[in-house]
C-alpha positions in Angstrom: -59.4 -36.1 -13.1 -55.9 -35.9 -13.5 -54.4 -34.2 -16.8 -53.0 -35.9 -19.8 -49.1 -35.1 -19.7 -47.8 -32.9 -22.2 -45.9 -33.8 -25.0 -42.5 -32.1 -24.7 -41.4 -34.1 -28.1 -39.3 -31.1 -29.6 -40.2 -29.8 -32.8 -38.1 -27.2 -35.0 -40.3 -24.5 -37.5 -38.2 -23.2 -40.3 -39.1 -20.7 -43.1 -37.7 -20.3 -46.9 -36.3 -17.1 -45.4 -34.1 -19.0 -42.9 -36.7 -17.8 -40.2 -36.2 -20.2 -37.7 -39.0 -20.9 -34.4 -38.7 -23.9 -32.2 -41.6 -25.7 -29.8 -42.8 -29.0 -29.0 -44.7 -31.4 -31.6 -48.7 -31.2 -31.7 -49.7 -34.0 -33.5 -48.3 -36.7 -35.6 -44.2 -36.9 -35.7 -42.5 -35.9 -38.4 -41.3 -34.0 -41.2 -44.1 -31.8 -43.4 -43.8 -29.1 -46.0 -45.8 -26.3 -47.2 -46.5 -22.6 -47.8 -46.9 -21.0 -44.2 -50.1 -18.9 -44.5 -51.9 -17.2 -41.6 -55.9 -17.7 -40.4 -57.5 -15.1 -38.2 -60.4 -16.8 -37.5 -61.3 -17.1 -33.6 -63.5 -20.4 -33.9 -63.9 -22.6 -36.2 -60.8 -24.8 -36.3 -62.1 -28.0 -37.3 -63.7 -26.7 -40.5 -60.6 -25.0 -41.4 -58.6 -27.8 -41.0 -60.8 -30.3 -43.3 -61.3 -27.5 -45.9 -59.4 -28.7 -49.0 -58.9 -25.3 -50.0 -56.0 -25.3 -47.6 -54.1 -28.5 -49.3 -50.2 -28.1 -49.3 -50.8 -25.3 -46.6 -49.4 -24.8 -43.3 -51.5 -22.9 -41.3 -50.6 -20.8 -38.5 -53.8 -19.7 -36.0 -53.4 -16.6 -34.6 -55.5 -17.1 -31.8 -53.8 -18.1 -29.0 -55.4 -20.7 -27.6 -56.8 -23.8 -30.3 -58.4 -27.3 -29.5 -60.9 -25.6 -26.5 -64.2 -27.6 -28.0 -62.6 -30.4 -29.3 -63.4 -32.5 -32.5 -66.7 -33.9 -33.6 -68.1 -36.0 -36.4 -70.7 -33.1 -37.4 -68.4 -30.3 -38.8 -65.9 -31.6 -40.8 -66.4 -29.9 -44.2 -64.8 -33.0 -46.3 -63.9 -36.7 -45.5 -60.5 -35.6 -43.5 -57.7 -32.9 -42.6 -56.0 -31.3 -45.4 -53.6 -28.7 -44.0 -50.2 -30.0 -44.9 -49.1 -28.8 -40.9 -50.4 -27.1 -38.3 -48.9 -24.3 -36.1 -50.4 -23.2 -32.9 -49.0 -21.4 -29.5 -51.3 -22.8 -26.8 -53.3 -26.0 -27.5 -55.9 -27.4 -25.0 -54.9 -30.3 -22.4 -58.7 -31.1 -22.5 -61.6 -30.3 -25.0 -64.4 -28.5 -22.8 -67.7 -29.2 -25.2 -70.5 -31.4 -24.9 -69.9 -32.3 -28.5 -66.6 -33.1 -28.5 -66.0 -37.1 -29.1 -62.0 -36.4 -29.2 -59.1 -33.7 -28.9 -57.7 -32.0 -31.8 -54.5 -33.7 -30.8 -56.1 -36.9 -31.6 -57.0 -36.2 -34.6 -54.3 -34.5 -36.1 -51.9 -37.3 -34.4 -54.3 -40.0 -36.2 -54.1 -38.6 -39.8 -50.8 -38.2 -39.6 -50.8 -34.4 -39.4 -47.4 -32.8 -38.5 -48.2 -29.8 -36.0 -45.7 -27.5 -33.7 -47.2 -26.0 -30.6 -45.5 -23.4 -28.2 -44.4 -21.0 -30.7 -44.8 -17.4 -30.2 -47.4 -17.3 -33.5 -48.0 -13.4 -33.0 -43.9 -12.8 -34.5 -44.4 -15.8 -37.0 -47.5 -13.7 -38.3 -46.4 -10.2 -37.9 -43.0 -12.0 -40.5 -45.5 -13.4 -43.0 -47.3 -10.0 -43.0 -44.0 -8.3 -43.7 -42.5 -10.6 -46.2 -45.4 -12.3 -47.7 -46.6 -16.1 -47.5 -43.6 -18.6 -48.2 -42.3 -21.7 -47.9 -42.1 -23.7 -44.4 -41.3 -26.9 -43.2 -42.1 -28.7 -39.5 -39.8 -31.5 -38.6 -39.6 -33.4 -35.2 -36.5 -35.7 -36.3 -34.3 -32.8 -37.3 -32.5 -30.4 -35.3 -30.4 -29.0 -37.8 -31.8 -25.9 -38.9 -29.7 -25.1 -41.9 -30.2 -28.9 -42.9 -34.5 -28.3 -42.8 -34.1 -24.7 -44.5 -32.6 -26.8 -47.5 -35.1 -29.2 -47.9 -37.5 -26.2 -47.2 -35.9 -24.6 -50.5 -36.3 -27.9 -52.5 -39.6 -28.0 -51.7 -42.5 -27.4 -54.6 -44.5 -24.0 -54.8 -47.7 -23.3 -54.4 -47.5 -20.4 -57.7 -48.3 -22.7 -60.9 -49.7 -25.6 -58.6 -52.5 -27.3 -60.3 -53.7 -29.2 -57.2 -58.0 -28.9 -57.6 -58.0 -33.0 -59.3 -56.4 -33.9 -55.8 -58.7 -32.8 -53.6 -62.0 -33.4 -55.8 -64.7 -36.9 -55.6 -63.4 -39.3 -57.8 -67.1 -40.2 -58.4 -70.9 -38.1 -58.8 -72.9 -38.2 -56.0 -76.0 -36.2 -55.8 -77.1 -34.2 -52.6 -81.0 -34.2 -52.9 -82.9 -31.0 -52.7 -84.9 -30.6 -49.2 -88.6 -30.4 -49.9 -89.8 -29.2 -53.1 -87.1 -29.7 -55.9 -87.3 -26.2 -57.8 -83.7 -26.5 -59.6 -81.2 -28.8 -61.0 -77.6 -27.5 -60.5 -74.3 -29.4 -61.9 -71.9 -28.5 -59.0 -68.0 -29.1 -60.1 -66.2 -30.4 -57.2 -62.6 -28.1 -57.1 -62.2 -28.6 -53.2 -65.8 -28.4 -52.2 -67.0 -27.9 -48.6 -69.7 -30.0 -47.1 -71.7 -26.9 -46.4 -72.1 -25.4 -49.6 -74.5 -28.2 -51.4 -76.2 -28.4 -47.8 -77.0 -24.6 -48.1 -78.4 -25.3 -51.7 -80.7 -27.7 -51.2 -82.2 -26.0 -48.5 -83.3 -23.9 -51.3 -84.9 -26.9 -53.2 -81.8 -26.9 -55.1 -80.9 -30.8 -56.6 -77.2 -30.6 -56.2 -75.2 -33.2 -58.9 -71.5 -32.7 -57.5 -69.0 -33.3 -60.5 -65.3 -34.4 -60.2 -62.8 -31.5 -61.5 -62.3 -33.3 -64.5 -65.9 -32.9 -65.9 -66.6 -31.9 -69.5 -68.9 -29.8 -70.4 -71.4 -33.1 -71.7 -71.1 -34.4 -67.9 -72.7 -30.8 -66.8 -75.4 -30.6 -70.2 -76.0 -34.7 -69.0 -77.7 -33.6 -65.9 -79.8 -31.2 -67.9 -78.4 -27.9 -65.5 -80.8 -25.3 -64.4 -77.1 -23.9 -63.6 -73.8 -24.7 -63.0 -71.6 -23.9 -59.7 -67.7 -23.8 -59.2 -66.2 -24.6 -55.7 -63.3 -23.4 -53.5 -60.3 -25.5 -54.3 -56.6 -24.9 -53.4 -53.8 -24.4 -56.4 -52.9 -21.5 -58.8 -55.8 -20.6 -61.2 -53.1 -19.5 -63.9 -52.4 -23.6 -63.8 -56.1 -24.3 -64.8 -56.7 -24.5 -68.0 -59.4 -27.5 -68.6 -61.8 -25.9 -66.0 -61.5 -22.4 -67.9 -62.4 -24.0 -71.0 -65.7 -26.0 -69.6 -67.0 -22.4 -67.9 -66.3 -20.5 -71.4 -68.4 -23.7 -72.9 -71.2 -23.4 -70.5 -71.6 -19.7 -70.6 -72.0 -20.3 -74.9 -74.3 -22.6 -73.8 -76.4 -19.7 -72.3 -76.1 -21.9 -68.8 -76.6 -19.7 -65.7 -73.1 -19.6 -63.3 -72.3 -19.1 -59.5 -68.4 -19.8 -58.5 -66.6 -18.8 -54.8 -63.4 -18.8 -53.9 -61.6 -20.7 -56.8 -64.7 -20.6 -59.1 -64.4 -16.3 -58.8 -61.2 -17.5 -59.9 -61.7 -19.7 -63.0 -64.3 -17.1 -64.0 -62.2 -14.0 -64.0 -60.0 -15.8 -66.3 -62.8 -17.1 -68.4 -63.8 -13.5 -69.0 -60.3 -13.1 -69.6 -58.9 -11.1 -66.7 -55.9 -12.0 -65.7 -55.0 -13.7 -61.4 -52.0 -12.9 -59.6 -50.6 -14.3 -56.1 -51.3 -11.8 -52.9 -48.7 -10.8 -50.7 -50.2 -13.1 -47.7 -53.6 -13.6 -48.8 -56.4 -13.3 -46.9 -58.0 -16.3 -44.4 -60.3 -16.3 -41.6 -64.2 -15.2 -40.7 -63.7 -11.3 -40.4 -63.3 -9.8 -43.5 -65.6 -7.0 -44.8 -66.2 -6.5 -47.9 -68.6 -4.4 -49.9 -71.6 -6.0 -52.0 -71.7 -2.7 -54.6 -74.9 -3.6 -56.2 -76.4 -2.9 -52.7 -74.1 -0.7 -50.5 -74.0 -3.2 -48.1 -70.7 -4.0 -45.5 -70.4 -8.0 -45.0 -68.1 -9.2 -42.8 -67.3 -12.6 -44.2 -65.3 -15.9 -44.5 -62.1 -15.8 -46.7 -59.7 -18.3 -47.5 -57.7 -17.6 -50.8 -53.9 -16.4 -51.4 -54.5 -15.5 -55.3 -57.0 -12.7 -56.8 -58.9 -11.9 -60.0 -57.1 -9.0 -61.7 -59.9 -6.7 -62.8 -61.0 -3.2 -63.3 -62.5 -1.6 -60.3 -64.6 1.0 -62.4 -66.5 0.6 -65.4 -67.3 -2.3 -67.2 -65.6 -4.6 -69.5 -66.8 -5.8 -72.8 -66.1 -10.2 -73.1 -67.4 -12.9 -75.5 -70.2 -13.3 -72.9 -71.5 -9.8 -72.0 -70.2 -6.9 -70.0 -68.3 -7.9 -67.2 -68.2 -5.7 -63.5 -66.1 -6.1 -60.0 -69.7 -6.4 -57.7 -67.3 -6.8 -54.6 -64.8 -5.5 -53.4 -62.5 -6.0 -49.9 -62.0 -2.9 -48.1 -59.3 -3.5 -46.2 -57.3 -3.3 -49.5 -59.5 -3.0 -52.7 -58.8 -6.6 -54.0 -61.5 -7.9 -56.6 -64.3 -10.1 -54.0 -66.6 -10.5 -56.6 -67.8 -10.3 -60.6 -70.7 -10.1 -62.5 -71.5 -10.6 -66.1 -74.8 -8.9 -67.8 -76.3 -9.1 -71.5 -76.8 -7.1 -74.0 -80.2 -5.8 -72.1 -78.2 -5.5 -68.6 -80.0 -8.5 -67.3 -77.6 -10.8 -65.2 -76.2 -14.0 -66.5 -73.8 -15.3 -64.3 -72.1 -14.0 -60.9 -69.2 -15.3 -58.6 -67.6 -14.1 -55.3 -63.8 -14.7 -53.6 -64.8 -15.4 -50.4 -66.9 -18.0 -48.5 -71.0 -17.6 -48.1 -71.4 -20.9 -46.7 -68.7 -20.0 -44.0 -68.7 -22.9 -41.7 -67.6 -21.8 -39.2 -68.4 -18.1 -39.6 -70.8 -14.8 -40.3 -74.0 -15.5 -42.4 -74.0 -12.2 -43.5 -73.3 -13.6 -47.0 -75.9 -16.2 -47.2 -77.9 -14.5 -49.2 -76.0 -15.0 -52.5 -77.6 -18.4 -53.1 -81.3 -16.9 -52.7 -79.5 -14.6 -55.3 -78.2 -18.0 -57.3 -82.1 -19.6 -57.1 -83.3 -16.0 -58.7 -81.2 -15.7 -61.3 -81.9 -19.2 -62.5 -85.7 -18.9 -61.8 -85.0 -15.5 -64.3 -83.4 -16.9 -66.7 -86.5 -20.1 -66.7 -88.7 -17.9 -66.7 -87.4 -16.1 -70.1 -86.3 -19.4 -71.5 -90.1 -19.7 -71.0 -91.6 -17.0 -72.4 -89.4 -17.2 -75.6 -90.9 -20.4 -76.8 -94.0 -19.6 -76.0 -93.3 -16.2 -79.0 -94.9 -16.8 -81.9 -92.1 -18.2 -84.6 -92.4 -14.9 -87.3 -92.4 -13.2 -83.9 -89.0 -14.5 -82.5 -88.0 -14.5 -86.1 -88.1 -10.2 -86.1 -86.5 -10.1 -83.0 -89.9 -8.0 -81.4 -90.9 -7.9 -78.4 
């Protein structure tokens, strides 16, 4: 079988910084914009690219060889590609996977997704690591370079980007708990990945997925056992209606679990404070400590701001005392809060990185049997309170 021929369209790579790298165009023909951020992940391409966490993103693989298996109609984490470019150095001629139903090429090509192949991606990562994630633009009808770095520099920011509304349903749709339904959970849709609601009703968990612009009476309308808060691309400091609904829900006394975004929203419903990371942190390899355990996790990341918290001690909120339950160790950044009441029982709980990692380690799958418990908990006291007798629950006794 005789090879499909290269194509040597060329393609030009310029960064805010005037950084300039040229190659040949993978994918559609163009012009694109974006902030240049990095992914480390070996595998896993085609979740990566539909994740809508990585909206207005160009993302370079540092892996040097991308498009091996192919494209299927089983992985795709949401309804299309989302990366705003893509930059790889040596993309397959020909998918090798008995699963593949197209190339990578394809696809990226027929979605109209502006990609640059051939470039030495090891310097164009070692520069972002250096001088932090900016902005980049693709183009395979200019040759200028000074001409794209302008338009580069007129391009938005992702810092005070409220993008979550773009990426989320426009409508509910329920995913259906598999066998037993043990829990109703009101899941608001920031950028969600198909994988997450999957992985939930596997634990008999009814999963009601909410557009970002819920209230807080679309999440008490589905009567909640607990409510969830997805990945999702944009700066949390932008988000202010989602804040509001969380604060509303944990008055309410209604159980939480955010990643990603959600660990977000949640620090700064406590009332921490977020800031942008140098380069962030992206791909299936990143360990990070669960502290209530001791335990190592090597997990899924993809998120360029962080929750600005105290490592030690506890902080007293609105809502109970708040703790940093995770923490990266390759450079300390917050992974992961809890909130307790008065009696150090937990309430609510969110991490920064990805459990349902698609493609990635499992190690972190255990946080929603760790979801289903803390709702089954908090039932279970919700329970036992109004079966107290009323001079009883009147005293306050126990």
């Amino acid at each position: 079988m005789a090879l499909p021929a290269r194509n040597h369209i060329p393609a030009l790579l310029v960064l805010e910084d005037g950084r300039t790298f040229r190659g040949e165009t993978f994918g559609a023909e163009g012009e694109t914009f974006g902030e240049a951020v990095f992914s480390t992940g070996m595998s896993g391409y085609q979740e990566t690219l539909t994740d809508p966490s990585y909206h207005r993103q160009i993302v370079v693989m540092t892996a040097p060889h991308v498009g091996n298996t192919g494209m299927n109609d089983e992985d795709p984490e949401s309804s299309r590609i989302w990366v705003a470019g893509y930059v790889v150095r040596d993309p397959a001629r020909v998918p090798s996977n008995w699963r593949s139903v197209r190339s990578l090429a394809d696809d990226l090509r027929d979605q109209g997704v502006v990609g640059i192949s051939g470039v030495d991606t090891r310097a164009l990562t070692r520069h972002l690591r250096e001088r932090g994630a900016m902005r980049v633009g693709i183009s395979t009808t200019e040759t200028d370079p000074q001409r794209l770095l302008q338009r580069v520099q007129e391009s938005a920011q992702m810092a005070g980007a409220n993008l979550s509304e773009a990426v989320s349903t426009a409508e509910t749709y329920v995913v259906p708990a598999v066998g037993e339904k043990r829990f109703t959970v009101a899941a608001v849709d920031l950028g969600i990945k198909a994988n997450t609601p999957r992985m939930m009703s596997e634990r008999g968990i009814e999963v009601h997925v909410l557009p970002a612009t819920a209230t807080l009476a679309d999440v008490q309308a589905v009567s909640p056992d607990g409510l969830f808060f997805s990945n999702g691309p944009g700066d949390p400091a932008a988000t202010t209606g989602q804040v509001e609904l969380l604060q509303g829900a944990l008055r309410a006394g209604i159980p939480y679990f955010g990643i990603c975004f959600g660990n977000q929203l949640f620090g700064r419903a406590l009332g921490f404070g977020t800031y942008k990371l140098k380069y962030g942190h992206r791909g299936i390899n990143q360990p990070v400590m669960d502290r209530t355990t001791g335990k190592v996790e090597v997990t899924a990341h993809n998120h360029g701001f962080a929750v600005d918290a105290p490592l030690e001690g506890s902080t007293t909120t609105e809502f109970g005392e708040a703790t940093v339950s995770h923490v990266c160790l390759n450079d300390d950044v917050v992974e992961g809060l809890e909130l307790r009441d008065a009696d150090g029982r937990l309430t609510s709980f969110s991490v920064q990185y990805h459990p349902e990692a698609a493609a990635g380690p499992h190690d972190a799958a255990y946080l929603f049997d760790r979801f289903a418990d803390l709702m089954s908990s908090v039932s279970t006291r919700s329970l036992a309170l109004a079966a107290r007798p009323a001079d009883d629950a009147a005293d306050g006794s126990n």
